[in-house]
SEMI-743562 format. One record per residue (C-alpha): x, y, z; residue in one letter. Coordinates in steps of 0.001 Angstrom, whole numbers, plus 500000, padded with zeros to 6 digits. Layout:
% SEMI-743562
XYZa
...
% end
This chain:
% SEMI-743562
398568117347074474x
397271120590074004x
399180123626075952x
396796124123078326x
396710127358080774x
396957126449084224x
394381128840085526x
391170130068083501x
388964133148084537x
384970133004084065x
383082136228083941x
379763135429084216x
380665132420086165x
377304132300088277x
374906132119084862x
373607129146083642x
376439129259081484x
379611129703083767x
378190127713086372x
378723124676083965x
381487125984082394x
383733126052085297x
382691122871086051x
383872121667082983x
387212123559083121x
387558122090086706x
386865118496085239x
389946119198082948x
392153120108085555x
392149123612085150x
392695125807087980x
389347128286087659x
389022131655088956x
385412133229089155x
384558136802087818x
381347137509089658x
379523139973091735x
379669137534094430x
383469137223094200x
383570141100094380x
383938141748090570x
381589144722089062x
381993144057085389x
379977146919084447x
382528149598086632x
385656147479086080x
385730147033090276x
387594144229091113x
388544142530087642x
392373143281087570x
392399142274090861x
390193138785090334x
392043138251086836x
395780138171088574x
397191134739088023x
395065133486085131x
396055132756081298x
392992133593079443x
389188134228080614x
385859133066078881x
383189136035078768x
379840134320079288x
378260137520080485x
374273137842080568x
371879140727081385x
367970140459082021x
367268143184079663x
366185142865076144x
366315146489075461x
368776147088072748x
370158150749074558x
370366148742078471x
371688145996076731x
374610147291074573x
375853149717077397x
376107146243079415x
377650144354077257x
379997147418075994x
380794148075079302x
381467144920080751x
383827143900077547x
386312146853077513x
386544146763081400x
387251142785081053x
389420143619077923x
391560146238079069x
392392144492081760x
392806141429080579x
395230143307077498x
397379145121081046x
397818141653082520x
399043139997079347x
396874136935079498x
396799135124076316x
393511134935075094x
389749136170075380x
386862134262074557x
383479135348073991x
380680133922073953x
378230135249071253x
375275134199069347x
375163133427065332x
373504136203063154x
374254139022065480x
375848140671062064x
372454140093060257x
369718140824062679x
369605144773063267x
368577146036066214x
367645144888069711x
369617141897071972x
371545140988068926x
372605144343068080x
374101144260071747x
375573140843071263x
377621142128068350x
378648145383069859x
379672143336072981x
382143141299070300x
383291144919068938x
383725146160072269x
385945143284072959x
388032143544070049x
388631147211070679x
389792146447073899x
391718143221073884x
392643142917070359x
392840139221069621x
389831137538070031x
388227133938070072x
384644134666069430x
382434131411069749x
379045132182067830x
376033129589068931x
372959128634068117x
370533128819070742x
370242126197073101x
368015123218073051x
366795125011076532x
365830127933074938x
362131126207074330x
361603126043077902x
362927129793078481x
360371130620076312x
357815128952077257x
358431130069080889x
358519133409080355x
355769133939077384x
352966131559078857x
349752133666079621x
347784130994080928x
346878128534078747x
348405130672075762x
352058130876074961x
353077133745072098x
356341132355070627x
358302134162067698x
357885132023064534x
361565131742063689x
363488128704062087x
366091127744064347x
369360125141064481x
369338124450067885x
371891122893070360x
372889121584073658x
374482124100076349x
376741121337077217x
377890121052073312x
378429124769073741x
380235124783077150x
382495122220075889x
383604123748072655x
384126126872075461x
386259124642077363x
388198123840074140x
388501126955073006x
390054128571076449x
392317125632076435x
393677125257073237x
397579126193072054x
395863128054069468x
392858129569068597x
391379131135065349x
389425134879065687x
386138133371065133x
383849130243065247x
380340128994065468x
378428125897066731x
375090124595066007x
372836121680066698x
372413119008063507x
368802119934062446x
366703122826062086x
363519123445063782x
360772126044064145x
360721127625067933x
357341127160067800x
357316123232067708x
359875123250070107x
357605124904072618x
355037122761072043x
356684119632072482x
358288121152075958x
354594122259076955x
353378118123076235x
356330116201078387x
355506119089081352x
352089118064080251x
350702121124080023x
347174122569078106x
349093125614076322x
347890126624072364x
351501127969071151x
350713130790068955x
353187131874065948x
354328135849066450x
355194137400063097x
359259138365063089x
361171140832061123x
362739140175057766x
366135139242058440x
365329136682061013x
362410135287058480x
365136135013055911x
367379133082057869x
369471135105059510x
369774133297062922x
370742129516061166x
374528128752060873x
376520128830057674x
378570126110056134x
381176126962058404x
379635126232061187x
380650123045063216x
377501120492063804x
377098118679066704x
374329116626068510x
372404115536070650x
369400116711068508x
366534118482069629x
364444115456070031x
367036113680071710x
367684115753074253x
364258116137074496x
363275112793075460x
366700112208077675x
365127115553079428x
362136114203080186x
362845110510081201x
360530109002084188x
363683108704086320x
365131112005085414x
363474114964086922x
% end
């Protein structure tokens, strides 16, 4: 048996993310304490964390922000990470994980700039630290196509993806915050690679919508690859097109 903490913070814990991952901490037994504005945590002024984080072993960092910006988004994430850090470092809990996002080291500029300062920020501030570097989910597709459609037109960035399932991701979270022992870094991917584009379109035909996908030109790095996983990497399904059609069963919406 594993040497599992007996109580596990979530910052972020409201997100699509936390909201499953404390479900799935709390399905292991685990005592789970929520960082959140709601709870009265401000991440971004440190308001509230120490305070929240008293009791816990180690706390998951599944922080989001709206912004795409790369200069709203790294002062988030930098924020939010040394605030969380420090405090977590004062308490003496065990371990901080963050979640991140493969090639965040290979795409310059914008979100993923942020992403990897957030992982810097972090570091700086905790020392130790389980980073967990994903793919982007299988639900990305219908982000995107929910927030790009322009009528019957969706633009969608013509990237080459290895997708995976959030719950893949929230459990390897789980696993990760759990664990006796965890190693400084680690990334997770879906088992086969596909082209956003496709994606969308397939999402757009089970909500049975009339939307022409259109391919948007990316920069080089991305182009080249930089967002797939390495060897390293740790595979795991469902694939895209099974989680796809388990989606979009008759009896499951």
């Amino acid at each position: 048996m594993p040497d599992m903490p007996v109580c596990i913070a979530v910052a972020g814990a409201s997100g699509t993310v936390g909201r499953l991952l404390v479900e799935a901490l709390a399905s292991r037994g685990v005592q789970v304490i929520a960082l959140s504005r709601g709870a009265g945590v401000d991440l971004t002024t440190g308001a509230g964390v120490e305070e929240r984080l008293a009791g816990a072993a180690a706390v998951v960092d599944v922080t989001n922000t709206g912004s795409q910006d790369e200069r709203e988004a790294t002062a988030f994430f930098t924020a939010e990470a040394t605030h969380l850090g420090r405090a977590a470092a004062r308490l003496g809990l065990r371990r901080l994980v963050v979640l991140s996002i493969i090639g965040v080291d290979r795409v310059p500029g914008g979100y993923y700039a942020a992403k990897f300062a957030q992982e810097q920020a972090a570091r700086k501030a905790f020392g130790h630290v389980a980073v967990l570097r994903s793919a982007q989910f299988h639900e990305f597709a219908e982000q995107t196509l929910a927030w790009h459609r322009q009528g019957r037109r969706c633009l969608v960035a013509d990237m080459a993806i290895q997708p995976v399932a959030l719950a893949s991701v929230v459990g390897a979270l789980a696993d990760l915050a759990c664990a006796a022992r965890a190693g400084p870094a680690a990334s997770i991917a879906g088992p086969g690679r596909e082209k956003l584009v496709d994606m969308v379109s397939s999402v757009a035909r089970r909500q049975g919508l009339e939307v022409e996908v259109i391919a948007q030109p990316v920069e080089a790095a991305i182009r080249g690859g930089a967002l797939l996983p390495d060897a390293t990497a740790t595979l795991t399904g469902p694939t895209f097109g099974q989680w796809l059609n388990e989606r979009y069963r008759p009896d499951s919406r």
